[in-house]
Each structure stands twice: as structure tokens, then as C-alpha cells.
VEXDREN-2710 file (C-alpha; in Angstrom, 1 decimal):
% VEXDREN-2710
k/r/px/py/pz
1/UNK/79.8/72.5/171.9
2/UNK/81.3/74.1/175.3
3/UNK/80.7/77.9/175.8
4/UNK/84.8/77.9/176.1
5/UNK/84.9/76.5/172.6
6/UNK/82.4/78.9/170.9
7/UNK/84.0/81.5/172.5
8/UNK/87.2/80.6/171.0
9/UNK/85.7/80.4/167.8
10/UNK/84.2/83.6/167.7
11/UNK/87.1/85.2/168.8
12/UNK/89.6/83.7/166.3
13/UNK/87.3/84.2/163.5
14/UNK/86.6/88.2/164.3
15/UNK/90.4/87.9/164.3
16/UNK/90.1/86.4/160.7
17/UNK/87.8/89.1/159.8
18/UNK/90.2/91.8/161.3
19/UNK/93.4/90.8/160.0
20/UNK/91.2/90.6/156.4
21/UNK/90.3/94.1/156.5
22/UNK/93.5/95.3/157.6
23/UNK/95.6/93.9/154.8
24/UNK/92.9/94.9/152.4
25/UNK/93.5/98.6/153.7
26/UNK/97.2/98.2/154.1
27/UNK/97.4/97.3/150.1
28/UNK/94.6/99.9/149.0
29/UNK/96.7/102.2/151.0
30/UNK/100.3/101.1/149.5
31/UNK/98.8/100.8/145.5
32/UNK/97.5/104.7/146.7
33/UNK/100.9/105.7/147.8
34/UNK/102.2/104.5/144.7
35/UNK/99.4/106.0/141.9
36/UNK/98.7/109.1/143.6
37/UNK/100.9/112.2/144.1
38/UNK/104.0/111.2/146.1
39/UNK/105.3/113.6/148.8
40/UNK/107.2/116.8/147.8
41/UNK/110.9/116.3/146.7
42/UNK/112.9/117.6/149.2
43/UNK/115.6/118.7/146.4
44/UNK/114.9/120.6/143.2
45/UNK/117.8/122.0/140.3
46/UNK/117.0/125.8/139.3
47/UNK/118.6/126.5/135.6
48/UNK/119.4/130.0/136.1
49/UNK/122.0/132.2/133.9
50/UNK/125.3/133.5/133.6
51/UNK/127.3/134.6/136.9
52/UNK/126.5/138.2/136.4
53/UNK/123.0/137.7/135.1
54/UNK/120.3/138.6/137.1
55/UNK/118.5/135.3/136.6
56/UNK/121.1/133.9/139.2
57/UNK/120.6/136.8/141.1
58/UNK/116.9/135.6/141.5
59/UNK/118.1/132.1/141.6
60/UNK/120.0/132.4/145.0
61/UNK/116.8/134.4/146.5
62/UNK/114.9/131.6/145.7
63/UNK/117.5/129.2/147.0
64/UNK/117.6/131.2/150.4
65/UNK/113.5/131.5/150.5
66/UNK/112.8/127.9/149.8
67/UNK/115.3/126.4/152.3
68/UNK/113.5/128.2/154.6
69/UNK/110.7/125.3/153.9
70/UNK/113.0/122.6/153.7
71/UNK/113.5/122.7/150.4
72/UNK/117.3/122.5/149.3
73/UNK/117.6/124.2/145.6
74/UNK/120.8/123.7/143.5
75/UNK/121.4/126.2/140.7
76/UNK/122.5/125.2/137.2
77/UNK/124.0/128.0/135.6
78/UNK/123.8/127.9/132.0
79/UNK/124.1/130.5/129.1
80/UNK/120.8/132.1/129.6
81/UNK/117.2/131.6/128.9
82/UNK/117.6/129.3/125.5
83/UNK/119.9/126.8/127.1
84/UNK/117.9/126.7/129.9
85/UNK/115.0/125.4/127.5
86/UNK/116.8/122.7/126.1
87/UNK/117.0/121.5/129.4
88/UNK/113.4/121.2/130.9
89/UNK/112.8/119.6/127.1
90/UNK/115.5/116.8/128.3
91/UNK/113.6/114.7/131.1
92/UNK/117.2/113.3/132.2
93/UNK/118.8/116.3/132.5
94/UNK/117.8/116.7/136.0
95/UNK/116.7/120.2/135.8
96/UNK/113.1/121.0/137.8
97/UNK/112.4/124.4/137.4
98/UNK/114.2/127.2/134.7
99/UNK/114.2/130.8/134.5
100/UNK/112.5/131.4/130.7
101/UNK/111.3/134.0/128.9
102/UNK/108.9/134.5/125.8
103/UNK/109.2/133.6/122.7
104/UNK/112.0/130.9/123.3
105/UNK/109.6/127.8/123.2
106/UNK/108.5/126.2/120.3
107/UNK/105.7/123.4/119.4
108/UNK/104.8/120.7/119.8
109/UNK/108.6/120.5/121.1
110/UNK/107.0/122.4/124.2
111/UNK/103.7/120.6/125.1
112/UNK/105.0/119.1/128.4
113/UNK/106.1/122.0/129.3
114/UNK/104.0/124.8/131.8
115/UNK/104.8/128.4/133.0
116/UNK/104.5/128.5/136.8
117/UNK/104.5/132.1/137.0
118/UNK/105.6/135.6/135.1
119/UNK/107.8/137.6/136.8
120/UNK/109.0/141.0/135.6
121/UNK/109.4/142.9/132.0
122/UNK/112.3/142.1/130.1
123/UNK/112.9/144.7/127.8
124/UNK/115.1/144.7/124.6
125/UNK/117.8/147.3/125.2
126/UNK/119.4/148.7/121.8
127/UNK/122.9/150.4/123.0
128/UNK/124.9/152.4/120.6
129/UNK/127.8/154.5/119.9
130/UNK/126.5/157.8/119.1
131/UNK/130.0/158.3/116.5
132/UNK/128.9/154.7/114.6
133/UNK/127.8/153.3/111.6
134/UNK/124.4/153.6/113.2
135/UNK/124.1/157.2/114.0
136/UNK/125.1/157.9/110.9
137/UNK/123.1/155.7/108.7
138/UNK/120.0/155.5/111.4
139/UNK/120.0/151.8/110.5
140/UNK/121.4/148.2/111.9
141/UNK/121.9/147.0/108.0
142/UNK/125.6/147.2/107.5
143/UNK/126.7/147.5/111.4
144/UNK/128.6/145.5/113.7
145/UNK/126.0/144.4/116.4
146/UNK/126.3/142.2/119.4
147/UNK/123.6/139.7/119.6
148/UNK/124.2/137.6/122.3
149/UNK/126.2/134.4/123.1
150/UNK/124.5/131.2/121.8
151/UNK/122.6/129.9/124.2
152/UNK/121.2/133.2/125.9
153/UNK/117.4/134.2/125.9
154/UNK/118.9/137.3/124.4
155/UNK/120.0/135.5/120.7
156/UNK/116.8/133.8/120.8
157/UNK/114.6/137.1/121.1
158/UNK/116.3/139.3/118.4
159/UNK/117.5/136.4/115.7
160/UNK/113.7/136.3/114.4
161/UNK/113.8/140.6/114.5
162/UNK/116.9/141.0/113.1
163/UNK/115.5/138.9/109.8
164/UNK/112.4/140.6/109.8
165/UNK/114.0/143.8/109.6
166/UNK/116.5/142.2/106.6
167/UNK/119.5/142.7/109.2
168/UNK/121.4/139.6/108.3
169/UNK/125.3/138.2/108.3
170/UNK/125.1/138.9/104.7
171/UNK/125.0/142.7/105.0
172/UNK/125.7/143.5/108.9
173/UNK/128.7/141.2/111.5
174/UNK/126.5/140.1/114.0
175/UNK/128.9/139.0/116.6
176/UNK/127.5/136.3/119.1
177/UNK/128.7/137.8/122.3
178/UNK/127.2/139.0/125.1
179/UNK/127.4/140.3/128.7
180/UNK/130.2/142.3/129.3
181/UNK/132.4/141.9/127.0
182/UNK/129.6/142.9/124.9
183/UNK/129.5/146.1/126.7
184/UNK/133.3/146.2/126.8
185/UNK/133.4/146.0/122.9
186/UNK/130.9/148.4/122.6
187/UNK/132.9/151.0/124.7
188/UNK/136.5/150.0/122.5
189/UNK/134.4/150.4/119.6
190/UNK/135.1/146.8/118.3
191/UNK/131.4/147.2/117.4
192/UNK/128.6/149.5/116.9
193/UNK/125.5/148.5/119.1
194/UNK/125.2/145.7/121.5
195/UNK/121.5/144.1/122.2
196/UNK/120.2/142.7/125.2
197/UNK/117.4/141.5/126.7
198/UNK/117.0/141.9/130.7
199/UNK/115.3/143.6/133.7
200/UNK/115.7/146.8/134.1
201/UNK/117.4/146.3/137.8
202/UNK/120.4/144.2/135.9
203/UNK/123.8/145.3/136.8
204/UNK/124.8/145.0/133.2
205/UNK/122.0/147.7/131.8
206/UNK/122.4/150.2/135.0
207/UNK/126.2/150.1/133.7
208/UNK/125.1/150.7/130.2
209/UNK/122.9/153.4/130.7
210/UNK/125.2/155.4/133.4
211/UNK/128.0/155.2/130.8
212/UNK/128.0/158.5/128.9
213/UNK/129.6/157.3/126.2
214/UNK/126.8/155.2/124.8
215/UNK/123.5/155.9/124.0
216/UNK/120.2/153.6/124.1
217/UNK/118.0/153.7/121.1
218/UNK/114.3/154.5/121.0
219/UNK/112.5/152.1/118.4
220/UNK/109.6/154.0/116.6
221/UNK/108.0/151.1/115.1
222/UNK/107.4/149.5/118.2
223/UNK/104.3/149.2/118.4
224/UNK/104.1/146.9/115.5
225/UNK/106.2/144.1/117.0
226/UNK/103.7/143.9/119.5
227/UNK/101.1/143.4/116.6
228/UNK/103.2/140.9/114.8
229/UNK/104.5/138.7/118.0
230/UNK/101.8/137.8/120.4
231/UNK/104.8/137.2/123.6
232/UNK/106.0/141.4/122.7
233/UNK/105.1/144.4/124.6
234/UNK/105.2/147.7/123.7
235/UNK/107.2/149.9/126.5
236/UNK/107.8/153.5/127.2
237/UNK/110.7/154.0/129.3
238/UNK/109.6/157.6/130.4
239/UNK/112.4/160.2/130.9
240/UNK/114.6/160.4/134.1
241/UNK/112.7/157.1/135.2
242/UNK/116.5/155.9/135.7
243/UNK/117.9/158.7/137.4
244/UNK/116.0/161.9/137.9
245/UNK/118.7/164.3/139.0
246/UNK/121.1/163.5/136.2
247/UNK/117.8/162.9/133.8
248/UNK/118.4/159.1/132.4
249/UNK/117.4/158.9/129.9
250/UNK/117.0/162.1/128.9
251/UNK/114.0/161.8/126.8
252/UNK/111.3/159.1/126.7
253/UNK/112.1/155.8/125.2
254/UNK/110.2/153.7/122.9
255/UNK/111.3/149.9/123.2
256/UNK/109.4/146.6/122.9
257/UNK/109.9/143.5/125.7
258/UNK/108.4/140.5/126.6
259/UNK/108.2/138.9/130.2
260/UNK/110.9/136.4/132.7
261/UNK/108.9/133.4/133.4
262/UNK/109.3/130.7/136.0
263/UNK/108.7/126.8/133.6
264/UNK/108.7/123.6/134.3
265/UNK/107.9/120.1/133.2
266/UNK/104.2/119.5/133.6
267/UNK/104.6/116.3/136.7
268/UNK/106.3/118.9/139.1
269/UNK/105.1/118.4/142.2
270/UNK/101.5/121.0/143.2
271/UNK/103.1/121.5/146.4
272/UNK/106.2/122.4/145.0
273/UNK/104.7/124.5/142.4
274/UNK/102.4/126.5/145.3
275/UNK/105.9/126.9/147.1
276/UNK/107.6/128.9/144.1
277/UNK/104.5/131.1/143.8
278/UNK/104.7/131.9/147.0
279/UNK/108.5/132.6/146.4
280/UNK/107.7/134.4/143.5
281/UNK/105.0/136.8/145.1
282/UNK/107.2/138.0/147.5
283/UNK/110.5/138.1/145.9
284/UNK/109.2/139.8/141.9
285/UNK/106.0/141.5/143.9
286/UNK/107.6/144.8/144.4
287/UNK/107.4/148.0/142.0
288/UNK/109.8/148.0/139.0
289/UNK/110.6/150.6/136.3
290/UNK/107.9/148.9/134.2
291/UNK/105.9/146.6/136.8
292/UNK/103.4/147.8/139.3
293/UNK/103.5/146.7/142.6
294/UNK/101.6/143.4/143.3
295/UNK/100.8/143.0/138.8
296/UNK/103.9/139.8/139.9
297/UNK/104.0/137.2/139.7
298/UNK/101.6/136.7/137.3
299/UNK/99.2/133.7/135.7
300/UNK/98.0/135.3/131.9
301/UNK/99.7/133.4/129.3
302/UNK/103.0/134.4/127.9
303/UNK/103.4/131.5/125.5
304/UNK/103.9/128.6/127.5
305/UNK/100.5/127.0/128.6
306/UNK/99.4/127.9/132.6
307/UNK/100.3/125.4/135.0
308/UNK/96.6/124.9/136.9
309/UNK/98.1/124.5/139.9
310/UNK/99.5/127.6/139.7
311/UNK/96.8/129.5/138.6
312/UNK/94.4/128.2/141.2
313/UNK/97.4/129.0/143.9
314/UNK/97.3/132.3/142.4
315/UNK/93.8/133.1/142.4
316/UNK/93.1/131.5/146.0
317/UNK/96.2/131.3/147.3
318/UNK/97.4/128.4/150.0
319/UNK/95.1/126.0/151.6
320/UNK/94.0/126.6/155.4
321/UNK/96.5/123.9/155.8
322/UNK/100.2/125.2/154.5
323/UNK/98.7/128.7/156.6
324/UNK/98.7/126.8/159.8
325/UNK/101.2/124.0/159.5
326/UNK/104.9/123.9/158.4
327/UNK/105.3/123.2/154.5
328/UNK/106.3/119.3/155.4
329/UNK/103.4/118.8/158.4
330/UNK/100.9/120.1/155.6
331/UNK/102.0/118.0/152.8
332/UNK/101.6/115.1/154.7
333/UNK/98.4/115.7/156.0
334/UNK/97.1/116.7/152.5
335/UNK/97.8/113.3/151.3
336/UNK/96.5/111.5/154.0
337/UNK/93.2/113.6/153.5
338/UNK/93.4/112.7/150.0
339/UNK/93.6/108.9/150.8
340/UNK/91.2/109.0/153.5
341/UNK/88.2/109.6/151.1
342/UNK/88.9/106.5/148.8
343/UNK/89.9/104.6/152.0
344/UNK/86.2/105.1/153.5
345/UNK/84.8/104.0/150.0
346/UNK/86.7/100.8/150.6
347/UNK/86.5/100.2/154.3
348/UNK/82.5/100.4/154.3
349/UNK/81.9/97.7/151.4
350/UNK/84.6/95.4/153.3
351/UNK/82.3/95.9/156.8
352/UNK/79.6/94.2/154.5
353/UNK/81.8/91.8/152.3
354/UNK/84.3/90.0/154.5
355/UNK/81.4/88.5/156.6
356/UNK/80.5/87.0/153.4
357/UNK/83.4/86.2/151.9
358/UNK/84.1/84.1/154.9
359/UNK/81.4/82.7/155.0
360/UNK/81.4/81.8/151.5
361/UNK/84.4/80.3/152.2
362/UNK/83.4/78.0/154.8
363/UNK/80.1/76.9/152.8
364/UNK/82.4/75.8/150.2
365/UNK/84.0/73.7/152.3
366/UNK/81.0/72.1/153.7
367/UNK/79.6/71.3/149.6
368/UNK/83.3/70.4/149.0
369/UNK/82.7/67.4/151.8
370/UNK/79.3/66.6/150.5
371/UNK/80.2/65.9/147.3
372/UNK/83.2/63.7/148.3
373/UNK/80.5/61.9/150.2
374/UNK/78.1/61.5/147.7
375/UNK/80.7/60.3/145.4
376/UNK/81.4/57.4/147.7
377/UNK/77.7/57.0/148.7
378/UNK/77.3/55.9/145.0
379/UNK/80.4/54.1/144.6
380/UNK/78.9/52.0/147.1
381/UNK/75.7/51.7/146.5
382/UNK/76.6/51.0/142.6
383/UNK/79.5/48.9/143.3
384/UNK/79.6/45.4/142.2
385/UNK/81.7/42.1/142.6
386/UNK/84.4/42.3/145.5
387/UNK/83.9/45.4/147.5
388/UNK/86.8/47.8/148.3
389/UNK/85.9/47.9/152.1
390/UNK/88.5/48.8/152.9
391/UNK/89.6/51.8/150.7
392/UNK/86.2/53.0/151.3
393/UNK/86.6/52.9/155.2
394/UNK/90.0/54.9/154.4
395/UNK/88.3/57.5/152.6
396/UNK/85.6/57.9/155.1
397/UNK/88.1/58.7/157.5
398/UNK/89.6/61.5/155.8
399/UNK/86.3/62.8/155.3
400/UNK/85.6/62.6/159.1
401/UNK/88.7/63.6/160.1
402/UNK/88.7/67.3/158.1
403/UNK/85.1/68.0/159.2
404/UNK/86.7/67.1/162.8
405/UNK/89.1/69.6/162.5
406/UNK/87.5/72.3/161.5
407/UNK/85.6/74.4/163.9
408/UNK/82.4/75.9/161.6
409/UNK/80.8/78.9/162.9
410/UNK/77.6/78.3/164.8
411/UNK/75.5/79.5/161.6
412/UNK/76.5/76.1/159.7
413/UNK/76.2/73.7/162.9
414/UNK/72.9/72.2/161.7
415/UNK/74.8/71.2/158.2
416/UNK/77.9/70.3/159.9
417/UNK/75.4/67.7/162.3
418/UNK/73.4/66.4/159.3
419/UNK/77.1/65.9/157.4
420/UNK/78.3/63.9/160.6
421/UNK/75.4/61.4/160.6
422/UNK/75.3/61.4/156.6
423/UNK/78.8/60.1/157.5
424/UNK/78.0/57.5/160.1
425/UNK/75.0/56.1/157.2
426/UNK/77.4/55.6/154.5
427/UNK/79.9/54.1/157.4
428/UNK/77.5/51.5/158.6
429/UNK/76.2/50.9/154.4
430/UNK/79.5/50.2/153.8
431/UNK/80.1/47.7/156.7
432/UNK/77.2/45.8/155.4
433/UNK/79.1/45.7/151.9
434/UNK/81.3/43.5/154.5
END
């Protein structure tokens, strides 16, 4: 065979082998794309609260804070933390990430569901007429008590404390109202205590406890809800902690809370979920009337299970990546990392396998024109009577001919000679059949 020729051939199978490998990367690559973690959504829906609520307070902060990253967030305002549960429950409801807080979940309803992140007390606030029912009697049986509209992490929290403490619609109005106009019927005195459950920093409670005309209550069993509920706090708000020169409150206050929590469904995206904890550490990180500075955002359970992601985001904060690159440049290069180690699995057993397969292939070929051979080689050597000389010749030819056309590697050209004058025997056998 010419050096031109074998060159040719070498060349156009290393192209073979090439174009092999390549596809077999480019679809381990693709089926990798597919099974492992996609990149980031660039949009996510926040359920927050009602307008004046101070979860969409925090749900505009994180909205300003994460398109700073390149992530768009659209609020869902709902009726408060309850509503907001239904929703993460509901795959198609399109909601990503909700404001929560304990004691709203239930199981097994909630076992996709993870906290990200606590973020602040949320205390119960008890405010009441000092002239009511409830000064009076120093009870809620028999009053006229707002609970909170249907819907709000407030209802949720006190409907199980209210029965406990035999408070029901059969001896007391519980009104399901909320908000201000909670706070608006307090003040007519349409009712006699209002109850809600928020940070300490909400609008609605500064109003309440600046208002001389109400009063918040001091609970003295407090410490046994803590022992009863496992998502409760006991907390002292001390006196003047409010407002030192006019002394709000003016004596300590005994009340019982539980914590704001950031949930989700459990497939939220780790990068996303490192990105709100990052959020959350510097927007719920200061000090509060109940919360240290830095005890937020926080990973011990509340009553949702711990996202891991977010508890190994917490404890070792973000990669050496997301500190040097932007949020998108890192994301991307953490995936390609992640692909590259299964990649150089692959691409080192297809160094050693595509030579093989190849030449597997063409050894097949070469046992695939043997046999045809020997086939005929016995046809005519067993052949009796008249003699298909002619049909034989025929097949001969195609024989010949595909062994003509294709070029074998070097490695096989001592077969491909011995098949070439195996050909010409059975040839000149079956011209003496003639």
C-alpha cells in the first residue's frame, strides 16, 4: 500500500476515533445537564403578608438585595403566615420561598417542606382595654377577642391556646379580624382584647403599645406553654425596653413567642438557598428587642426540618467561588466543576475502549467475509449435478468487491492478504466446476 494511502488511513481513522469520543462526551455531558442540578432560576415568588405587615416589609428588602445578584423576586401577598403554607404545600402554585412561622406546619402534610433560615422572635401580644370585661374578670372566657383574619400566622398560633385555656365561641366572640381594624375595634371598644403575633419592630404593635388607651397583658403562666409546645418561647419584655423616657412598658412583661422562618419546598435550588442566607444574615442580623446581634438568621429547628444546604451555608458560609466571582460566573463554574469529575471518569476508559471498539468492529467485518466465503467454499466443493457457475462467480464478486473497498488498518493487513488469495482459490475451484 502507498505511504500516501496509509497516511490517509491513519488520519481518517484518528478522525473516527475523535469524533467517537467527542459525541460520547457531548451526550455524557447533555444526560448530566439534564440529571444534575440545573442552573439557578433567574426568578423566584416570595409569599409575604398583608400590605402593612412586616413580612412584606422584609419581602421588598429581600427583593432589593437579591436583584442585586440577578435575581428578580416577585411578592405574593397573602393573608399571613397560614395562607402562605398552603401554598409551598401546592407545587403549582408557583410560590418558591414563604415567610412562616412555628407551629403552622403539620405532618406528614409538611415532609417536602424545609426551613431555610429563622429570623427574628415573634411574640404573642395580648392588648386590652384596661375598663373591659377582661380587667374586670382577669380572664379571656366570656370576652370579645380579636384573633386574627383567617389565613394569618396569627389565627393559627392562638386557635390551639385559646382551647387549651377553654376560651371557646361557646363562652367568649372570638371575632376573626385582624390588623388594624383589629386595633381600631379595640380602641372603639367593639371588643375587649385583640391578639397578635409579630416582631416587635411592626408598625402595628409600636402603634399599640404607644396608644395610652390600651394596655398589653403580662401572661404568668408562660412558662408552661413553652413546656407544652416545643415551637414556644418564653419572653420577658423588660420594662422601658420600648421607650425609656416615657417607660414602655412600664413594668416587665411576661409573654410567650415563637420564631419568623424563611421555608421552602425541599428541590429549591442550593445556590438559591445560599443566596437568601446570605440575604437573611444581613438583613434579620442586627439587634432586636428580643434578638442579639448576629443569634440571625438562624439553623436550630423550629419545626420544620433544616434545609442541609442551608445549614452547611450557615456554618461555613459561601464557597471560595461565590467570594470571588459574581453570583451567575460562580454558579456556572460550580457546575462545570461538578461535571468535570464524572467527565474524567468517562474520558479515560474511552482513551482505552474506542481503540478497541473499533477495532472490534473491523475484525467483525473481516469474520463476517470469511464466513460468506466459507459458505461458498462448501457449496462448491459439496455441490452436485449442474453447477451454478455462474451465481457463484456473482457472489465472489461482492465478496471481492467489499473487501476492495474497505481500507483495514495496517494491524489486519496480513488477514486482509490471506482473505484476498482465499478469494482467488475458491475463484479458480470454481472455474474448474466449469
Amino acid at each position: 500500500m502507498p505511504a500516501a494511502s496509509i497516511a490517509r488511513l491513519f488520519q481518517r481513522r484518528n478522525l473516527q476515533l475523535v469524533l467517537l469520543a467527542l459525541l460520547a462526551i457531548g451526550a455524557a455531558v447533555w444526560i448530566a445537564f439534564q440529571v444534575l442540578q440545573p442552573l439557578p432560576p433567574r426568578t423566584i415568588v416570595i409569599a409575604s403578608g398583608v400590605e402593612d405587615g412586616l413580612y412584606h416589609r422584609h419581602a421588598q428588602r429581600y427583593a432589593t438585595w437579591l436583584r442585586e445578584h440577578g435575581i428578580r423576586v416577585v411578592e405574593r401577598k397573602t393573608s399571613g403566615a397560614a395562607e402562605n403554607y398552603r401554598l409551598l404545600l401546592d407545587p403549582k402554585s408557583g410560590v418558591d420561598v414563604a415567610f412562616m412561622q412555628g407551629g403552622i406546619a403539620t405532618f406528614p402534610e409538611a415532609d417536602r417542606l424545609v426551613m431555610l433560615a429563622s429570623l427574628y422572635v415573634e411574640p404573642l401580644w395580648l392588648f386590652y382595654r384596661p375598663d373591659g370585661a377582661i380587667a374586670r374578670n382577669n380572664t379571656l372566657v366570656g370576652s370579645r377577642i380579636a384573633i386574627g383574619i383567617p389565613g394569618s400566622g396569627t389565627l393559627a398560633f392562638v386557635d390551639p391556646l385559646l382551647t387549651a385555656n377553654g376560651v371557646t365561641p361557646a363562652n367568649s366572640t372570638l371575632h376573626e379580624t385582624g390588623g388594624k381594624e383589629a386595633l381600631r375595634q379595640l380602641r372603639s371598644g367593639e371588643i375587649d382584647a385583640a391578639l397578635f403575633v409579630g416582631g416587635a419592630d411592626s408598625p402595628l404593635i409600636q402603634e399599640a403599645i404607644f396608644d395610652p388607651a390600651i394596655r398589653l397583658m403580662s401572661l404568668p403562666r408562660a412558662d408552661a406553654y413553652a413546656r407544652r409546645y416545643g415551637y414556644i418561647n418564653r419572653l420577658t419584655l423588660p420594662a422601658g425596653t420600648i421607650d425609656l423616657a416615657r417607660n414602655l412598658p412600664p413594668s416587665d412583661v411576661a409573654t410567650i413567642g415563637t420564631k419568623a422562618m424563611l421555608a421552602a419546598r425541599d428541590d429549591l435550588h442550593p445556590a438559591i438557598i445560599n443566596l437568601l442566607i446570605d440575604a437573611a444574615r444581613e438583613i434579620h442580623g442586627g439587634q432586636g428587642v428580643f434578638e442579639t446581634a448576629g443569634e440571625f438568621p438562624g439553623t436550630t429547628r423550629v419545626d420544620l426540618p433544616v434545609s442541609p444546604y442551608a445549614d452547611q451555608h450557615h456554618r461555613f458560609g459561601p464557597s471560595f467561588l461565590y467570594q470571588a466571582m459574581p453570583f451567575w460566573a460562580a454558579a456556572l463554574v460550580e457546575r462545570l466543576v461538578v461535571l468535570l469529575v464524572p467527565l474524567l471518569f468517562l474520558v479515560f476508559p474511552l482513551v482505552n475502549l474506542l481503540p478497541r471498539v473499533v477495532q472490534w468492529r473491523d475484525r467483525s467485518r473481516l469474520v463476517r467475509w470469511y464466513g460468506r466465503l466459507a459458505m461458498l467454499e462448501r457449496d462448491v466443493a459439496t455441490r452436485q449435478g449442474d453447477a451454478p457457475v455462474d451465481q457463484w462467480l456473482q457472489e465472489l464478486a461482492e465478496i471481492s468487491r467489499a473487501v476492495g473497498q474497505r481500507r483495514m488498518p495496517p494491524a489486519f493487513a496480513s488477514e486482509v492478504f490471506t482473505l484476498r488469495e482465499h478469494i482467488d482459490l475458491v475463484r479458480r475451484e470454481i472455474l474448474a466446476k466449469r
